[in-house]
N, C-alpha and C positions, 0 to 999 in steps of 0.2 A: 209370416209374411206371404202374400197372396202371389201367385207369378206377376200380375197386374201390377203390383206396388213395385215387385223388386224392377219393372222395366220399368215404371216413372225415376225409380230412384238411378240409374244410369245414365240418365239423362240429369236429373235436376236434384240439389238437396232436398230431402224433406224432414220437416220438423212437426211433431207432434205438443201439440200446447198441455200446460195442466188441464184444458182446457174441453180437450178432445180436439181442439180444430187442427187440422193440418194447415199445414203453410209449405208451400214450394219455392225453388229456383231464389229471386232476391229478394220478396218477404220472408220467407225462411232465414235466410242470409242476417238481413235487417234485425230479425228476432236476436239470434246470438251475439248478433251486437250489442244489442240494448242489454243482452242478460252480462253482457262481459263488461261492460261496463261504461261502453261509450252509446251510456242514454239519450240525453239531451240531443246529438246527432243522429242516432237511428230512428228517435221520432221523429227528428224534421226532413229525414228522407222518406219518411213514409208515407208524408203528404203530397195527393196528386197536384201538380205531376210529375215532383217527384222520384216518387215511386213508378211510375211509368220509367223512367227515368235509368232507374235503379234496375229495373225488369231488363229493359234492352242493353245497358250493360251485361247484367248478369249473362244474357241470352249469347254474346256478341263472345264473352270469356270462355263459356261453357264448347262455344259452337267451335271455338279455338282454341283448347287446352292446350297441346304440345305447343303453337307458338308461343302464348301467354306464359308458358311453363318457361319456355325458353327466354324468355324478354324481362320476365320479373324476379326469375330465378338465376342469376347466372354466376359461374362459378368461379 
C-alpha cells in the first residue's frame, strides 16, 4: 500500500473490483451491498441521483463517526 492509498483509506472505504477499478466512500459502500446480497437495492441507489445521494450521506457519516457511532450504536 502506497502512503497515498493508506491516507484516502482514513478518510473513505476503498474497494478494489475483479475488475481493477477502485471505488471509494458510498460506491464502495454500494458494491458490498450488492455483493452481500441486497442487489436489487444497491443498484437502484446507484442511479444518479441517487448515488449523489448516497455520496453525501456517506460524506455527512464518515465527517461524523463518534456521533453516528454514538446514535446508531447504543448500548
Amino acid at each position: 500500500m502506497t502512503p497515498a492509498l493508506a491516507r484516502a483509506c482514513a478518510h473513505a472505504v476503498h474497494v478494489i473490483t475483479p475488475e481493477r477499478r477502485v471505488l471509494r466512500a458510498g460506491r464502495a459502500s454500494l458494491y458490498v451491498l450488492e455483493r452481500a446480497g441486497w442487489t436489487w437495492r444497491a443498484r437502484i441507489l446507484r442511479v444518479p441521483p441517487l448515488v449523489w445521494l448516497v455520496e453525501l450521506g456517506y460524506r455527512l457519516v464518515a465527517a461524523n463517526r463518534d456521533l453516528a457511532g454514538r446514535l446508531l450504536f447504543r448500548s
